[in-house]
SESE-619766 format. One record per atom (N, C-alpha, C, CB): residue number from 1; residue in one letter; atom name; x, y, z. Coordinates in Angstrom, 2 decimals, m for minus. Atoms other than C-alpha are relative to their C-alpha. Glycine has a CB too. Layout:
NODE    k  r   a       xx       yy       zz
NODE  NUM  A  CA        X        Y        Z
...
//
This chain:
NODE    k  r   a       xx       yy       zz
NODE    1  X   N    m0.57     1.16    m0.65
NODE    1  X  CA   m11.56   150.90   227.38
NODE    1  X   C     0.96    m0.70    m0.94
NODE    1  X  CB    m1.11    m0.96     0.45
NODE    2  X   N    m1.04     0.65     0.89
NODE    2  X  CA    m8.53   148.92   226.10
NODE    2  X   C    m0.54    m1.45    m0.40
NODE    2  X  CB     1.48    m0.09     0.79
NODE    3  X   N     0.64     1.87     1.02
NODE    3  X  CA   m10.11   146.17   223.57
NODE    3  X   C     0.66    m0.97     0.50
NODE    3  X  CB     0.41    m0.33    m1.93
NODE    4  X   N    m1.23     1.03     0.36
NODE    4  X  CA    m6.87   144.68   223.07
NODE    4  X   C     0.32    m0.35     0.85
NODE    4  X  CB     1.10     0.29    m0.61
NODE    5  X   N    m0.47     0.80    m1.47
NODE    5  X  CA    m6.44   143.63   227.05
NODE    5  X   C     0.05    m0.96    m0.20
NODE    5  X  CB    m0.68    m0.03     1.17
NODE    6  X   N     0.02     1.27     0.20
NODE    6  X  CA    m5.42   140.15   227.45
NODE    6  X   C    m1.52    m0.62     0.69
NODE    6  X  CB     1.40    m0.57     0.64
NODE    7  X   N     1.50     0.45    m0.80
NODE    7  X  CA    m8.35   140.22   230.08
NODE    7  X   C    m1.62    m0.32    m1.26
NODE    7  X  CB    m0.44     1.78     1.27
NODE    8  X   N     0.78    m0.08     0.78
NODE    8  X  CA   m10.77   140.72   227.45
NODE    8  X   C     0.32    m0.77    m0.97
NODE    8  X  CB    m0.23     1.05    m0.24
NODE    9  X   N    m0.27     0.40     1.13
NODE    9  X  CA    m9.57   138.65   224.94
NODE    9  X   C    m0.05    m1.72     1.02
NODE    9  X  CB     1.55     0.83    m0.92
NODE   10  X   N     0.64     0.86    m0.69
NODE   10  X  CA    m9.72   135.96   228.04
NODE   10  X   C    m1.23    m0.60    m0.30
NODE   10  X  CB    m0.08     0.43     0.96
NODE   11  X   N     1.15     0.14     0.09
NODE   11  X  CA   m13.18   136.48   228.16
NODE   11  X   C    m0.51    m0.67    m1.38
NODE   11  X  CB    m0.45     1.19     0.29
NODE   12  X   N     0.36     0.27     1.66
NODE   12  X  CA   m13.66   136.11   224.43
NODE   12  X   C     0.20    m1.50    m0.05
NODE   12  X  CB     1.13     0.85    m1.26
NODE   13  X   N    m0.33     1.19     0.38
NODE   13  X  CA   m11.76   132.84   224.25
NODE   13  X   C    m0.08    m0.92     0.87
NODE   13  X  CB     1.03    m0.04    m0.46
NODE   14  X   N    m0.10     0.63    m1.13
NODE   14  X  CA   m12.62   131.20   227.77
NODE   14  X   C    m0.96    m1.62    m0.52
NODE   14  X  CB    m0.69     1.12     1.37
NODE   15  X   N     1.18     1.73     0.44
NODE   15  X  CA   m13.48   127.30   227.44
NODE   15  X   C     0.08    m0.48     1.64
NODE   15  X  CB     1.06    m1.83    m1.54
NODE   16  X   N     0.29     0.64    m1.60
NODE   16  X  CA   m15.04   125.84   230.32
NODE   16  X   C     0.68    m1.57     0.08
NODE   16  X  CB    m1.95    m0.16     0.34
NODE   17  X   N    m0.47     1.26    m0.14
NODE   17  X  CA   m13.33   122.97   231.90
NODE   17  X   C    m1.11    m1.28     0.46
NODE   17  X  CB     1.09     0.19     0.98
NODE   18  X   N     1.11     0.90    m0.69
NODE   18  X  CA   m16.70   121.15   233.18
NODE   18  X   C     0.11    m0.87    m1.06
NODE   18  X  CB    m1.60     0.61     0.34
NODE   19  X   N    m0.03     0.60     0.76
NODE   19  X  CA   m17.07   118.09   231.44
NODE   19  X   C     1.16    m0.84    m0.21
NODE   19  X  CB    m0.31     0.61    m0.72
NODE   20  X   N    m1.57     0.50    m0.12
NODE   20  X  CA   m13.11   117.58   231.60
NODE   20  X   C    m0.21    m1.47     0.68
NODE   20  X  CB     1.10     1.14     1.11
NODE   21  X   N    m0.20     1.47    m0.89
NODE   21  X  CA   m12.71   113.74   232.39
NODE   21  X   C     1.12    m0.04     0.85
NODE   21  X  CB     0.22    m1.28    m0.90
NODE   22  X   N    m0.87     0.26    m1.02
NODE   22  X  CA    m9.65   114.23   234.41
NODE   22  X   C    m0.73     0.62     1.30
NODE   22  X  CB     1.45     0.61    m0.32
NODE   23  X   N     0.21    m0.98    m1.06
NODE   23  X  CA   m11.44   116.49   236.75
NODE   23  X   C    m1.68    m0.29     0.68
NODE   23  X  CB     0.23     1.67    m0.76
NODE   24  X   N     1.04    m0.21    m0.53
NODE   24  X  CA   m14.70   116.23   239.34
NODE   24  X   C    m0.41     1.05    m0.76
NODE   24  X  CB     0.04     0.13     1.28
NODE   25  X   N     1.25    m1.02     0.75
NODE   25  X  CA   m17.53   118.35   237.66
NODE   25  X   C     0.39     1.37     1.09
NODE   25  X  CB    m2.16    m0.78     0.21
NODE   26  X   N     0.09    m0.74    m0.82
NODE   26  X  CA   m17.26   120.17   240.90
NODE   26  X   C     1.24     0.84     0.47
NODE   26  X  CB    m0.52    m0.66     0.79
NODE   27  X   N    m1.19    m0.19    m0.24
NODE   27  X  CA   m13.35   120.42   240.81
NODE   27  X   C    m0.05     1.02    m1.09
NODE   27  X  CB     0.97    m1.18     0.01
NODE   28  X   N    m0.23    m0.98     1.06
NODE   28  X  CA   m13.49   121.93   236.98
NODE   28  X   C    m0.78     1.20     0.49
NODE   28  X  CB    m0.47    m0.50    m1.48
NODE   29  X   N     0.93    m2.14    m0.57
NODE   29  X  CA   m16.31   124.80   238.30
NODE   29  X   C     1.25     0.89     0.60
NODE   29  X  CB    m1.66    m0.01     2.02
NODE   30  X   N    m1.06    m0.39    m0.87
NODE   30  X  CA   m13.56   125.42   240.79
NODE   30  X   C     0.92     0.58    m1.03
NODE   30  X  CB     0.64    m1.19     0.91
NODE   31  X   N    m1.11    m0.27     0.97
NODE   31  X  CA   m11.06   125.88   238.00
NODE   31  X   C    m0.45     1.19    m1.05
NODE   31  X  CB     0.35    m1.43    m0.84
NODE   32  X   N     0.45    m0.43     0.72
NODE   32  X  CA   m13.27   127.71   235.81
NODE   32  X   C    m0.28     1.44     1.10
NODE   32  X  CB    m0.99    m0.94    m0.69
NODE   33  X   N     0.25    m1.04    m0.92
NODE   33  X  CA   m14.49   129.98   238.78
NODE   33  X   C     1.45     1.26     0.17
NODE   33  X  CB    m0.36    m0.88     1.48
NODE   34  X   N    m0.93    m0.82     0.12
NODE   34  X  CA   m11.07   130.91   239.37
NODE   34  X   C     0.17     0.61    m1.15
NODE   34  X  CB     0.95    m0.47     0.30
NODE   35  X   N    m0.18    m0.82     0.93
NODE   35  X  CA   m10.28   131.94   236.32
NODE   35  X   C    m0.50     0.92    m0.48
NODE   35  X  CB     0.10    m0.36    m0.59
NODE   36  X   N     0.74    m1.33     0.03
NODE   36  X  CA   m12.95   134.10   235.90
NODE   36  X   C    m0.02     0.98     0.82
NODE   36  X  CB    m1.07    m0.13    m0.05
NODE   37  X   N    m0.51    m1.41    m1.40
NODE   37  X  CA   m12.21   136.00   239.26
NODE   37  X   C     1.54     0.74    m0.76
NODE   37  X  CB     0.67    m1.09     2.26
NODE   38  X   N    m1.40    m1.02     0.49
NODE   38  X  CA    m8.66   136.99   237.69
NODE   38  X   C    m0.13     0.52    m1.03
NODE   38  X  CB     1.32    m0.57    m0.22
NODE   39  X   N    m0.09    m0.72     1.03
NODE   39  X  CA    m9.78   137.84   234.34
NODE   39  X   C    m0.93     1.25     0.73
NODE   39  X  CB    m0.50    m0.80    m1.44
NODE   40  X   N     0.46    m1.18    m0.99
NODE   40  X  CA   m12.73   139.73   236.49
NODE   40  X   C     0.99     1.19     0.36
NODE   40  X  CB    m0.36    m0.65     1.37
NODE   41  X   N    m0.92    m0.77    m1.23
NODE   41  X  CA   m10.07   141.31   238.44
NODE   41  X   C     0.51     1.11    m1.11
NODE   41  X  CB     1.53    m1.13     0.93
NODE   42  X   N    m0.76    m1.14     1.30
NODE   42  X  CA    m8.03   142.71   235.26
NODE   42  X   C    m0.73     0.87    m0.08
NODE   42  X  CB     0.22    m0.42    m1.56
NODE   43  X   N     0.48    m1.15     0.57
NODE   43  X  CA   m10.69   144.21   233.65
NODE   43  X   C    m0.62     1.14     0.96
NODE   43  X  CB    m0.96    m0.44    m0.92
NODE   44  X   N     0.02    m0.86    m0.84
NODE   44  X  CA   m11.88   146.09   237.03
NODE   44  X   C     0.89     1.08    m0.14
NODE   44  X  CB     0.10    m0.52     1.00
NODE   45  X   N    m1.30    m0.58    m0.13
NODE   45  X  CA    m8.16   147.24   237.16
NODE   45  X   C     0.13     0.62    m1.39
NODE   45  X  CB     1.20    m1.06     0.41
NODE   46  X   N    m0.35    m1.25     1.05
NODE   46  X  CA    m8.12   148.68   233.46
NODE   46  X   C    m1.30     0.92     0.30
NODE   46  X  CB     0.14    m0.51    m1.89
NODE   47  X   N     1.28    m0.65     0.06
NODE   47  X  CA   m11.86   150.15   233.73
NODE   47  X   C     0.31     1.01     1.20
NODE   47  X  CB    m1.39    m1.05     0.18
NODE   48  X   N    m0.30    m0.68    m0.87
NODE   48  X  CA   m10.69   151.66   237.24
NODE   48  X   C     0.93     1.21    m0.82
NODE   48  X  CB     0.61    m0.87     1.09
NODE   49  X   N    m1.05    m0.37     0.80
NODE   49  X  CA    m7.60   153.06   235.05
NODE   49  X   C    m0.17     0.92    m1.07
NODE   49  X  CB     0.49    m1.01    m0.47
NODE   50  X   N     0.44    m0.68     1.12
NODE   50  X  CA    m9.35   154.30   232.29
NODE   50  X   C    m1.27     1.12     0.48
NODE   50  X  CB    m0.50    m1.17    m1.12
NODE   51  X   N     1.39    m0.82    m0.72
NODE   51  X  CA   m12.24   156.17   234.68
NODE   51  X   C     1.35     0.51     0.44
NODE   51  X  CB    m1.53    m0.75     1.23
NODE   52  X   N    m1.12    m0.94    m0.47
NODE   52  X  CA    m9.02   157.92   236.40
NODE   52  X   C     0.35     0.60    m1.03
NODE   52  X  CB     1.18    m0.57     0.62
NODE   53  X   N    m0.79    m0.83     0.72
NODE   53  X  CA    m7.53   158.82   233.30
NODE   53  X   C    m1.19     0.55    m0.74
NODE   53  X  CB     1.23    m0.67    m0.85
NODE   54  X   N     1.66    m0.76     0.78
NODE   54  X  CA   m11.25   160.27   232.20
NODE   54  X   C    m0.09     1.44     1.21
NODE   54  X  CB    m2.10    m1.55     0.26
NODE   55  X   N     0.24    m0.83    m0.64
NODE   55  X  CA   m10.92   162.07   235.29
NODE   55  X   C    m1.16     0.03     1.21
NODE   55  X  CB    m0.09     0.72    m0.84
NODE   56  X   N     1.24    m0.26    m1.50
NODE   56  X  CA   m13.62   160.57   237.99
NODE   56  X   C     0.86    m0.31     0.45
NODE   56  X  CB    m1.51    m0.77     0.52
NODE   57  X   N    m0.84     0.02    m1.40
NODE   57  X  CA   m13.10   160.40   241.08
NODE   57  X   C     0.10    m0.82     0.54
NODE   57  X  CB    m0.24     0.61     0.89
NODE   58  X   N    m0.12     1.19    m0.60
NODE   58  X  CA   m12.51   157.98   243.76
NODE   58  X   C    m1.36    m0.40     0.21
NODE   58  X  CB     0.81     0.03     1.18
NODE   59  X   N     0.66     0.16    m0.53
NODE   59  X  CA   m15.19   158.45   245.09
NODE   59  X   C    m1.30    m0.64    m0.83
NODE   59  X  CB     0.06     0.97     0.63
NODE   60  X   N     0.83     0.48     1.17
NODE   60  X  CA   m17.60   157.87   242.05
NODE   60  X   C     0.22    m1.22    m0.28
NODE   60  X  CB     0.16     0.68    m1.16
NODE   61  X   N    m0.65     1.05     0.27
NODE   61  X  CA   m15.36   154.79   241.28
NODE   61  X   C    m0.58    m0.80     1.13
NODE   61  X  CB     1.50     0.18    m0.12
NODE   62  X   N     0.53     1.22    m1.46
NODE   62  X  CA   m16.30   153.30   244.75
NODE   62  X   C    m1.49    m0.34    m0.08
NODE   62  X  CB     0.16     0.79     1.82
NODE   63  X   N     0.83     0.23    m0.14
NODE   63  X  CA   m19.83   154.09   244.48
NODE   63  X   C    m0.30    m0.94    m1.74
NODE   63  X  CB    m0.61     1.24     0.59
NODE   64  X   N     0.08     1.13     1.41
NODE   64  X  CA   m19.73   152.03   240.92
NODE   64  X   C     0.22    m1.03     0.32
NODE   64  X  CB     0.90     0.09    m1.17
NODE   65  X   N    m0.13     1.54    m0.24
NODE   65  X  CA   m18.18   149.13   242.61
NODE   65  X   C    m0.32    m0.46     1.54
NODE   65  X  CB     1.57    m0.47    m0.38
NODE   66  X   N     0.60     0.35    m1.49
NODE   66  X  CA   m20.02   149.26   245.84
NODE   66  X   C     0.75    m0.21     1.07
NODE   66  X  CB    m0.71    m1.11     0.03
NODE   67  X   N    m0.75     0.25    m1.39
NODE   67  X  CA   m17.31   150.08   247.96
NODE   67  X   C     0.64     1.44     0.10
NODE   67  X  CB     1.25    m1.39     0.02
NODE   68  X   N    m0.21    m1.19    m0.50
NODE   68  X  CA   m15.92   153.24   250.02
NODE   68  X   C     1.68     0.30    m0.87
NODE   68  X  CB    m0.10    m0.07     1.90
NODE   69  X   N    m0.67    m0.74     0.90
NODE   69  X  CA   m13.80   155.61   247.86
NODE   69  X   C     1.91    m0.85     0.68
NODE   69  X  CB    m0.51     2.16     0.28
NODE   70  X   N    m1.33    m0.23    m0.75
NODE   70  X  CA   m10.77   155.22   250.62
NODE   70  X   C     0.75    m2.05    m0.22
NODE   70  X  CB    m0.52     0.72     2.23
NODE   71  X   N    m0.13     1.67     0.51
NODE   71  X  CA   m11.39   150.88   249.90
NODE   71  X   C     0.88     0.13    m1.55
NODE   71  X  CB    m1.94    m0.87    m0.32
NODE   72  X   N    m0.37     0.12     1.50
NODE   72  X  CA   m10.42   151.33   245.71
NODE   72  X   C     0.82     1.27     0.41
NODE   72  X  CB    m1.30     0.05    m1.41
NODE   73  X   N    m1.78    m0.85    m0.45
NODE   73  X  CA    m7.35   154.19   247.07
NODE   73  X   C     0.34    m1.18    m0.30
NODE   73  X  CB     0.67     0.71     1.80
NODE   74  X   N    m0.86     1.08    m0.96
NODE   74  X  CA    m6.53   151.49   248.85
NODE   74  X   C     0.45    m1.12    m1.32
NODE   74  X  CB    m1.20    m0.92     1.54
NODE   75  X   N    m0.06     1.24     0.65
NODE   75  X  CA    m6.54   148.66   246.13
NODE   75  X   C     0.68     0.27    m1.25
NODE   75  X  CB    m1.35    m0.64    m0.19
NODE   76  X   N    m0.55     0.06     1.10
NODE   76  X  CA    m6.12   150.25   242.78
NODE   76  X   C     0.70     1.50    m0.15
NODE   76  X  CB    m1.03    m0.45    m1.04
NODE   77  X   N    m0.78    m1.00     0.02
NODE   77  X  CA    m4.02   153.61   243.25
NODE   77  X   C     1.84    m0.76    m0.31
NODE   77  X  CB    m0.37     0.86     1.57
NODE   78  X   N    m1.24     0.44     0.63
NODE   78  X  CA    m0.46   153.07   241.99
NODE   78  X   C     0.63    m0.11     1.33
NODE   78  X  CB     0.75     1.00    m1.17
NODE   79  X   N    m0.95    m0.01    m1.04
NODE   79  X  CA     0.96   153.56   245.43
NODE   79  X   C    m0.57    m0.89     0.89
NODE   79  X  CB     0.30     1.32     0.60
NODE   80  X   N     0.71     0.88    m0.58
NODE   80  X  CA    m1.93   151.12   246.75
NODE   80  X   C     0.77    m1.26     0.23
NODE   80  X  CB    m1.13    m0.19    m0.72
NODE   81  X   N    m0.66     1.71    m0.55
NODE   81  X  CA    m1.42   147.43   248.84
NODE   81  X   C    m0.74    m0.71    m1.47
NODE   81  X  CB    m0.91    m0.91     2.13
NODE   82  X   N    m0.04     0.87     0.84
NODE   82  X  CA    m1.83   144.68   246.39
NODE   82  X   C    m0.28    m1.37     0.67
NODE   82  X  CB     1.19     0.13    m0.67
//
C-alpha cells in the first residue's frame, strides 16, 4: 500500500474540530465526519488500486467491501462513473 498517500498521512494528522467554539458540538462532528468519509474514500481507492495491480479480481474486491463485483467496476475502474 502507498504509505506516502496524502490519505494516510490525513489520517495520521487529523484534529478533531469538536470542542471548536465557533462551531455547535454537533456542527464540528458534521465537519469531522465529513472529512473522514473523503480521507475513507481515498484510501479505498488506492487499496482497490493496489489489489488490481496484485492481480485480484473484481470480484474478490467486492466481496471485501461488501458489494457486487459489477458495483466497484462501476465505481473504481478507470473507465468507471465517478
Amino acid at each position: 500500500m502507498s504509505a506516502n498517500s496524502a490519505a494516510f498521512d490525513h489520517v495520521n494528522a487529523f484534529r478533531w474540530r469538536l470542542g471548536d467554539p465557533a462551531l455547535a458540538d454537533t456542527e464540528a462532528r458534521l465537519y469531522d465526519l465529513g472529512v473522514l468519509r473523503s480521507v475513507l474514500e481515498e484510501a479505498v481507492e488506492i487499496a482497490v488500486a493496489d489489489a488490481r495491480a496484485e492481480g485480484v479480481t473484481w470480484a474478490k474486491i467486492g466481496d471485501a467491501l461488501g458489494v457486487t463485483h459489477q458495483a466497484v467496476i462501476k465505481r473504481y475502474s478507470k473507465g468507471g462513473a465517478r
